[in-house]
RONU-256532 format. One line per 8 residues: their letters; for each residue x, y negated, z of C-alpha. Coordinates in steps of 0.05 Angstrom, whole numbers, padded with zeros to 5 digits. Layout:
<pts>
a	X:Y:Z  ...
</pts>
This chain:
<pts>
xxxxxxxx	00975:-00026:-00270  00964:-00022:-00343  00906:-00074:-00368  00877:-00077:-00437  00837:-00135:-00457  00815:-00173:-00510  00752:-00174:-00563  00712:-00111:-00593
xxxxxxxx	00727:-00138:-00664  00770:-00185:-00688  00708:-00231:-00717  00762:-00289:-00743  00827:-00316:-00731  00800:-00375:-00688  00766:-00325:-00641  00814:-00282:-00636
xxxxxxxx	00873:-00334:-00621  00825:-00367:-00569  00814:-00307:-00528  00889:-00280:-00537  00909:-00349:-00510  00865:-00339:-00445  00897:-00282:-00426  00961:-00308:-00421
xxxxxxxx	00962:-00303:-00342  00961:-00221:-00354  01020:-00219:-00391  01048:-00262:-00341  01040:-00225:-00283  01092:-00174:-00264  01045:-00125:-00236  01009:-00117:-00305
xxxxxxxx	01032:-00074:-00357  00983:-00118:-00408  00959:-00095:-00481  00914:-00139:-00523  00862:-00105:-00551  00821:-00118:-00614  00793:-00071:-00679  00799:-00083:-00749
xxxxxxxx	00751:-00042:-00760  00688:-00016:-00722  00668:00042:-00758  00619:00074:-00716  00564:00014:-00716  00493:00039:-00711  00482:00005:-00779  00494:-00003:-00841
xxxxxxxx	00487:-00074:-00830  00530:-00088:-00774  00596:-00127:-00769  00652:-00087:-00773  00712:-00133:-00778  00763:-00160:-00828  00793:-00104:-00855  00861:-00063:-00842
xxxxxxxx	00897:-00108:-00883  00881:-00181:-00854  00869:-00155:-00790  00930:-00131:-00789  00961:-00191:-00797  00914:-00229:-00752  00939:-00177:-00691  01016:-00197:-00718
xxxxxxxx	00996:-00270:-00709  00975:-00255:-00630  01043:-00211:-00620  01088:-00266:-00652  01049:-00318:-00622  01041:-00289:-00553  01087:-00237:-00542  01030:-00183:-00525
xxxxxxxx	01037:-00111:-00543  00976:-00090:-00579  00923:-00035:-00573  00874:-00020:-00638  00839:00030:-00656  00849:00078:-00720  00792:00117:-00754  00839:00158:-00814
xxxxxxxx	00899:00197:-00803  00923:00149:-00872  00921:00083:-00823  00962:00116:-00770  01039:00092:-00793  01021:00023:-00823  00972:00010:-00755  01042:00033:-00713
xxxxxxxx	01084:-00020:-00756  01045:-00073:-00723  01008:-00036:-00649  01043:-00014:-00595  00985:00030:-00576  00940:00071:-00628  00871:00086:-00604  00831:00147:-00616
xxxxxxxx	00749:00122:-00616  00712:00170:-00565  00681:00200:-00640  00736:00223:-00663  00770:00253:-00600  00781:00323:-00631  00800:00305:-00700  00868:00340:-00706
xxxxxxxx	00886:00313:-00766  00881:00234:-00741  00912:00258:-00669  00973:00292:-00702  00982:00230:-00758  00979:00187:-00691  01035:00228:-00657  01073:00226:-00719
xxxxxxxx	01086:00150:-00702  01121:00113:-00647  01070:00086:-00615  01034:00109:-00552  00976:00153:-00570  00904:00125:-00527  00850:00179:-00537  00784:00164:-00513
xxxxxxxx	00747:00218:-00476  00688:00238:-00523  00613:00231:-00494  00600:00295:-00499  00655:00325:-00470  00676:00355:-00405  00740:00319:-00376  00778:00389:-00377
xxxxxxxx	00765:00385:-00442  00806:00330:-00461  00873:00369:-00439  00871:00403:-00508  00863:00337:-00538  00934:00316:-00500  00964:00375:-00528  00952:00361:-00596
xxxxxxxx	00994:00313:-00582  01041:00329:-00541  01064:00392:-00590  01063:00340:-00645  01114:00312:-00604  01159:00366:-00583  01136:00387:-00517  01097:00449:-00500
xxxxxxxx	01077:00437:-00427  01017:00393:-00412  01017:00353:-00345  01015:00285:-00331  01087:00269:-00326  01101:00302:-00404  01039:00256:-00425  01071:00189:-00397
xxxxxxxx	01139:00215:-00421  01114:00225:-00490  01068:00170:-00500  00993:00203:-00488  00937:00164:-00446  00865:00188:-00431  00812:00135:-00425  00741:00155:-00389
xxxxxxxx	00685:00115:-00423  00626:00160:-00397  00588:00213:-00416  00524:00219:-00450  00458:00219:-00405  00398:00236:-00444  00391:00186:-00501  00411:00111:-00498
xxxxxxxx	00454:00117:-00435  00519:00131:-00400  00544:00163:-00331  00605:00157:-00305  00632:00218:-00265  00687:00191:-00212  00711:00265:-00216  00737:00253:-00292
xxxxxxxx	00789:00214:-00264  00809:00266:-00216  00807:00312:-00265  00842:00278:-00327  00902:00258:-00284  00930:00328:-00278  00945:00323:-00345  00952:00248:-00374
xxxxxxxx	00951:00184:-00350  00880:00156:-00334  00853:00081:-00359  00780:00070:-00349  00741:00034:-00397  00690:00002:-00359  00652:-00043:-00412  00642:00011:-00452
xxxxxxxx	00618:00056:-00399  00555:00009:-00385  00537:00005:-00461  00471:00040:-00479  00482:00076:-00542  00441:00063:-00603  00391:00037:-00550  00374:-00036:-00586
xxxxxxxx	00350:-00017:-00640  00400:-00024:-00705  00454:-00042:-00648  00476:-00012:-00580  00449:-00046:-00520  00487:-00045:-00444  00479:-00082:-00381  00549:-00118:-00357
xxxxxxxx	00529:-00131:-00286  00544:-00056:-00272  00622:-00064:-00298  00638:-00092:-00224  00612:-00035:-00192  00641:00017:-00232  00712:-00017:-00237  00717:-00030:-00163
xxxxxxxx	00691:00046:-00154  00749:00074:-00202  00796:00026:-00176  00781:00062:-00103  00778:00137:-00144  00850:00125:-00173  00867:00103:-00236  00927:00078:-00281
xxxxxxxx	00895:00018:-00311  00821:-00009:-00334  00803:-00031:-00406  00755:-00090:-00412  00727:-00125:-00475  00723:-00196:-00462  00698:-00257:-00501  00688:-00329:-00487
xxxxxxxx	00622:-00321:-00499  00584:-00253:-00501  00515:-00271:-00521  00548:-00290:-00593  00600:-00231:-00602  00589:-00196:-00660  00605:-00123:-00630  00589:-00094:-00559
xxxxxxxx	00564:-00170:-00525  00519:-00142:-00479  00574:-00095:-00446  00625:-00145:-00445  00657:-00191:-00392  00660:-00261:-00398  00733:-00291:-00394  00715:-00324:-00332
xxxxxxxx	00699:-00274:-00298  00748:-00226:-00307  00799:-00259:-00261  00754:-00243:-00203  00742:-00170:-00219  00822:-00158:-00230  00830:-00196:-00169  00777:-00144:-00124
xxxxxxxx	00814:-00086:-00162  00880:-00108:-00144  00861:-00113:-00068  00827:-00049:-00076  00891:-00006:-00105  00936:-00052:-00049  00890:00003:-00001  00907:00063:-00038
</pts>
């Protein structure tokens, strides 16, 4: 099972290092396939105002720090096709932002790497959708034929973070998964897909007793791995708190999805 986790933002080098160290027993376990996950940059914040992290350049190193340190592959996300090769020098996983899931120009820099290309399914768009997406790619990459076994060859995962339901709020169709997987490999992101868009105000709002539920549901559905933001404390995160899981309580939910798959 693949598992990313790990902060929205990397807010400092303390923080980060603290949360990278509790998720040591992931990388550990030899049914994981773990990736640490934190942004440099957050881009897309509702304002102006917002945090958006240290920079490519220190957080850059700061994500070096947690691979040397811990020996964790990393995931992080890239908003320019320009960041693509230095991000790759560092991540083993470049992630495309929901936003910018059709931007050929940042998809085809991304493929132009090494590093395993993770596009998040857009919130406005059909999951069939996303197969064009994964051929960007995969012709970037020298193959033609889109399936799922070409994606995991080449390097291409989907991730389902919702879709948009009126304004403020996010579905999640257990079909997507179905759907996606005929074509790439599947991770579901399920703190994002409780976030409420835009919904607080100058900041997104969400409700993180609903990532449970919808984990355990796509853990039943059939998936190839779950994304979850985590932080020692939510209520003082400086990106996404409200949608996150708190450190200790994310051995529980891997533990429910674990006995769930063992079903499957």
């Amino acid at each position: 099972m693949i598992l990313i986790a790990g902060p929205c933002v990397i807010e400092s080098r303390d923080s980060v290092l603290k949360i990278a160290e509790a998720l040591m027993p992931y990388e550990e376990d030899c049914t994981k396939d773990f990736y640490f996950k934190a942004s440099f940059d957050k881009a897309n914040r509702t304002s102006l105002e917002s945090f958006r992290g240290p920079g490519l350049d220190e957080g850059l190193r700061m994500l070096e720090e947690v691979k040397s340190t811990f020996g964790y592959k990393i995931l992080t996300d890239i908003h320019e096709p320009a960041q693509a090769a230095p991000v790759a020098e560092v991540a083993d996983v470049l992630q495309i932002p929901a936003f910018l899931s059709r931007q050929t120009d940042l998809l085809v820099a991304a493929a132009r790497t090494a590093a395993v290309v993770n596009i998040k399914k857009g919130q406005f768009l059909a999951p069939a959708a996303m197969e064009h997406s994964v051929a960007k790619v995969l012709n970037t990459r020298g193959c033609k034929e889109v399936n799922y076994e070409n994606a995991k060859k080449f390097g291409v995962w989907l991730t389902e973070r919702g879709s948009s339901f009126g304004y403020g709020n996010l579905v999640v169709d257990m079909r997507s998964f179905v759907i996606m997987r005929s074509f790439a490999p599947v991770i579901f992101d399920a703190t994002h897909s409780v976030q409420m868009p835009a919904s607080g105000g100058a900041t997104s709002g969400g409700d993180s007793s609903f990532v449970p539920c919808l984990a355990r549901a796509a853990a039943a559905a059939g998936v190839d791995g779950f994304f979850f933001e985590t932080h020692f404390d939510p209520s003082v995160a400086l990106s996404d708190g409200p949608n996150m899981i708190q450190l200790d309580d994310l051995n529980r939910l891997i533990q429910e999805i674990d006995a769930i798959r063992l079903i499957i």
